[in-house]
C-alpha positions, 0 to 999 in steps of 0.5 A: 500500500502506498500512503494515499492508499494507506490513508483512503483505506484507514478508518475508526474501527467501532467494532473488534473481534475479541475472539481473533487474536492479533499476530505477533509479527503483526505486532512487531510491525506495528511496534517497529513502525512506531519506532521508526517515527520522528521526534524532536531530537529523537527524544521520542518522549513516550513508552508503549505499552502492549496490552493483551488479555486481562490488561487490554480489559482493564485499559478498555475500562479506562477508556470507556468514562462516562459510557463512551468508547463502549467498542474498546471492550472488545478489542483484544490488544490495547497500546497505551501512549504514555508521555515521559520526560524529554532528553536533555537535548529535546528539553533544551529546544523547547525550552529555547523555543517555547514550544512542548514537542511531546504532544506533536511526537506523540501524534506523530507516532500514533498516526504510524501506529495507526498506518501500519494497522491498517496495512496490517489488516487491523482495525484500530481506533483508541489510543490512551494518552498518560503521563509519567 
C-alpha cells in the first residue's frame, strides 16, 4: 500500500473481534513502525505499552468514562501512549523555543501506529494518552 492508499483505506474501527487474536509479527510491525517515527531530537518522549488479555480489559475500562468508547471492550490488544520526560537535548529546544514537542511526537507516532494497522489488516481506533 502506498500512503494515499494507506490513508483512503484507514478508518475508526467501532467494532473488534475479541475472539481473533492479533499476530505477533503483526505486532512487531506495528511496534517497529512506531519506532521508526520522528521526534524532536529523537527524544521520542513516550513508552508503549502492549496490552493483551486481562490488561487490554482493564485499559478498555479506562477508556470507556462516562459510557463512551463502549467498542474498546472488545478489542483484544490495547497500546497505551504514555508521555515521559524529554532528553536533555529535546528539553533544551523547547525550552529555547517555547514550544512542548511531546504532544506533536506523540501524534506523530500514533498516526504510524495507526498506518501500519491498517496495512496490517487491523482495525484500530483508541489510543490512551498518560503521563509519567
Amino acid at each position: 500500500m502506498n500512503f494515499t492508499e494507506i490513508a483512503n483505506e484507514r478508518q475508526s474501527c467501532r467494532s473488534f473481534n475479541a475472539s481473533r487474536p492479533v499476530e505477533e509479527e503483526k505486532l512487531e510491525a506495528i511496534m517497529n513502525a512506531a519506532r521508526l517515527s520522528p521526534s524532536a531530537c529523537n527524544g521520542q518522549p513516550y513508552f508503549l505499552t502492549v496490552c493483551k488479555g486481562e490488561k487490554a480489559q482493564r485499559v478498555a475500562k479506562a477508556t470507556m468514562g462516562m459510557g463512551m468508547n463502549k467498542f474498546t471492550a472488545d478489542a483484544p490488544v490495547q497500546v497505551v501512549i504514555s508521555e515521559i520526560p524529554y532528553t536533555r537535548t529535546a528539553a533544551l529546544g523547547a525550552k529555547y523555543k517555547g514550544n512542548d514537542y511531546r504532544s506533536i511526537d506523540i501524534g506523530i507516532v500514533a498516526a504510524y501506529i495507526t498506518a501500519e494497522a491498517t496495512v496490517q489488516g487491523l482495525g484500530f481506533t483508541t489510543i490512551l494518552y498518560t503521563r509519567l
